[in-house]
DOPAKE-488310 format. One record per residue (C-alpha): residue number from 1; x, y negated, z. Coordinates in nm, 3 decimals. Layout:
BEGIN
<site i="NUM" xx="X" yy="Y" zz="Z"/>
...
END
This chain:
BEGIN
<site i="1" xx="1.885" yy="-0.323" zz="0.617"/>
<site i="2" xx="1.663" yy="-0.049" zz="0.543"/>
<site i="3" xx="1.847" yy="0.277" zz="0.325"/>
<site i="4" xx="1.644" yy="0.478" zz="0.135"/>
<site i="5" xx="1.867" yy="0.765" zz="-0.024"/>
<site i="6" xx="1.751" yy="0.997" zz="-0.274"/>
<site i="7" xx="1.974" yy="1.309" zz="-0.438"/>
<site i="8" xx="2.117" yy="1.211" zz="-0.770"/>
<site i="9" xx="1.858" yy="1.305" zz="-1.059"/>
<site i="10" xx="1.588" yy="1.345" zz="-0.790"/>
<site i="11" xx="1.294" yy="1.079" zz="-0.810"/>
<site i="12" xx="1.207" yy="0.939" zz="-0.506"/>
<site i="13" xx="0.822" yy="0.974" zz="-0.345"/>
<site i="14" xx="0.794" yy="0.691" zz="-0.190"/>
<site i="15" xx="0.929" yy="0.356" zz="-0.333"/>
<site i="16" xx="0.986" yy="0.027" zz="-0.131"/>
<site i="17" xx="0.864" yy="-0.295" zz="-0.286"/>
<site i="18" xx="1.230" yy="-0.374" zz="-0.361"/>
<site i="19" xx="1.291" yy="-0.054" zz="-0.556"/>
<site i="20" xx="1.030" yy="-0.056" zz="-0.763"/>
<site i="21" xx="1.097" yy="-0.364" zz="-0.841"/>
<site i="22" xx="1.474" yy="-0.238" zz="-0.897"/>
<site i="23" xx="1.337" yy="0.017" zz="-1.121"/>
<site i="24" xx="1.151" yy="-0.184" zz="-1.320"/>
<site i="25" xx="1.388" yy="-0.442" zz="-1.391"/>
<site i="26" xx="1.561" yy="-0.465" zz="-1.752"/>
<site i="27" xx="1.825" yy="-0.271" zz="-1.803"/>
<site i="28" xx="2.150" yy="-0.522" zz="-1.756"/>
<site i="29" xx="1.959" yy="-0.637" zz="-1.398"/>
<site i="30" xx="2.263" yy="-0.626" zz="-1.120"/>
<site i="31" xx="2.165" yy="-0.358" zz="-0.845"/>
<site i="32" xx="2.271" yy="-0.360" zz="-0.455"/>
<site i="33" xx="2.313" yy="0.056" zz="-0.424"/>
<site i="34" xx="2.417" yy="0.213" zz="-0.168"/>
<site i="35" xx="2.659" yy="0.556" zz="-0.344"/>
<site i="36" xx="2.705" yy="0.862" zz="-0.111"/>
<site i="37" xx="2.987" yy="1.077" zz="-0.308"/>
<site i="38" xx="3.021" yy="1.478" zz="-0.318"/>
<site i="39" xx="3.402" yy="1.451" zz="-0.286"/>
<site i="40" xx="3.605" yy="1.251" zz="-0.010"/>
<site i="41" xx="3.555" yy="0.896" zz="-0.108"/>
<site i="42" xx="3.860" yy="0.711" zz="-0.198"/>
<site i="43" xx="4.011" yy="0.490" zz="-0.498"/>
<site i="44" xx="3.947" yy="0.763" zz="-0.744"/>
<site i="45" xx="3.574" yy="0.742" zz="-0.656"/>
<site i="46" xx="3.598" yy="0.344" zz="-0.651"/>
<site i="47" xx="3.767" yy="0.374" zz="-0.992"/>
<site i="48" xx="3.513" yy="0.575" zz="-1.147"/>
<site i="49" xx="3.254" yy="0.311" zz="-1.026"/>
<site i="50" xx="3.384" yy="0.020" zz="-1.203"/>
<site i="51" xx="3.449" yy="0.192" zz="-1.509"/>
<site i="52" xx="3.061" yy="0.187" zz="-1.523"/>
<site i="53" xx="3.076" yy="-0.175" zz="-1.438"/>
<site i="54" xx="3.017" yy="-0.134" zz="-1.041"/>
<site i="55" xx="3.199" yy="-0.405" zz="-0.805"/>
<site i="56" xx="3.236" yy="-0.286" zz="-0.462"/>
<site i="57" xx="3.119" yy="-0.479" zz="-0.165"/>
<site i="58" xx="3.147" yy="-0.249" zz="0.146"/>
<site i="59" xx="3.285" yy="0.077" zz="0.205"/>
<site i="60" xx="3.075" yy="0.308" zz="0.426"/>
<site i="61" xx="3.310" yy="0.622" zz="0.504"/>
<site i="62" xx="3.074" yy="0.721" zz="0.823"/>
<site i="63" xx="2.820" yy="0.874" zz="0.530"/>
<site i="64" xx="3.143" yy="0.881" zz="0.297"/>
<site i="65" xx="2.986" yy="0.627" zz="0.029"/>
<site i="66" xx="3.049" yy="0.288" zz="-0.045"/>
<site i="67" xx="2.794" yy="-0.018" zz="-0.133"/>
<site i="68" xx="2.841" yy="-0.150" zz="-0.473"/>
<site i="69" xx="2.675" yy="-0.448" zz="-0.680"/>
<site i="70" xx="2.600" yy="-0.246" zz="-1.041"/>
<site i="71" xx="2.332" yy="-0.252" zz="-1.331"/>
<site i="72" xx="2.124" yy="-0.024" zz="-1.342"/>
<site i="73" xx="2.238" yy="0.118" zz="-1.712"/>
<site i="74" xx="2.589" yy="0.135" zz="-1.532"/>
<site i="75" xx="2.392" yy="0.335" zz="-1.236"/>
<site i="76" xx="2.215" yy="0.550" zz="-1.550"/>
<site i="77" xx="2.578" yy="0.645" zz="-1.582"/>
<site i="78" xx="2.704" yy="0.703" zz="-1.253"/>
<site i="79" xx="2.442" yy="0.948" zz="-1.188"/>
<site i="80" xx="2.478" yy="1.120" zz="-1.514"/>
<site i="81" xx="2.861" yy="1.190" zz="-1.412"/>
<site i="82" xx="2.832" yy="1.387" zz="-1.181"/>
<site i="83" xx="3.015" yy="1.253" zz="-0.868"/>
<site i="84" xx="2.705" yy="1.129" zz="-0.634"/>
<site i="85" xx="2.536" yy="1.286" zz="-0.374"/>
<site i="86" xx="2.298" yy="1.045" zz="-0.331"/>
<site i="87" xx="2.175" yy="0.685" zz="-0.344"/>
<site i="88" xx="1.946" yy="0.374" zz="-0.227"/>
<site i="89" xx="1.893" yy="0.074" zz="-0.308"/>
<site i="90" xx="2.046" yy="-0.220" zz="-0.047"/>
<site i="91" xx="1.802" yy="-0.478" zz="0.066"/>
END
């Protein structure tokens, strides 16, 4: 699994295959992303997720994220919240 993480807002300089691809797909494509949050992650965090239509798949508290399956209009939204640190895509 290769992680690619990027601050929230930032674009990234170099793009893998796969995120491209992830970038350019339409707009109700489900992601595999990789969320590192600003605050202790915990069900708030995980709440706040699926109200932007996330579904978690692994927690990752050693980088104090979480791996989530999510479109990428509902990632739009994550990042515009406020709450993320930063992100990848999951391959």
């Amino acid at each position: 699994m290769a992680v690619f993480l990027s601050q929230a807002g930032t674009p990234a300089t170099k793009l893998s295959t796969n995120e491209a691809t992830a970038l350019a797909a339409p707009i109700d494509s489900q992601l595999r992303v990789i969320v590192q949050f600003k605050s202790q992650m915990g069900p708030v965090q995980h709440r706040q997720v699926r109200r932007f239509g996330g579904t978690l798949y692994h927690e990752l508290p050693i980088i104090n994220g979480a791996a989530y399956h999510i479109s990428k209009h509902g990632l739009d939204q994550l990042l515009a919240s406020g709450i993320v640190e930063s992100y990848s895509f999951d391959q």
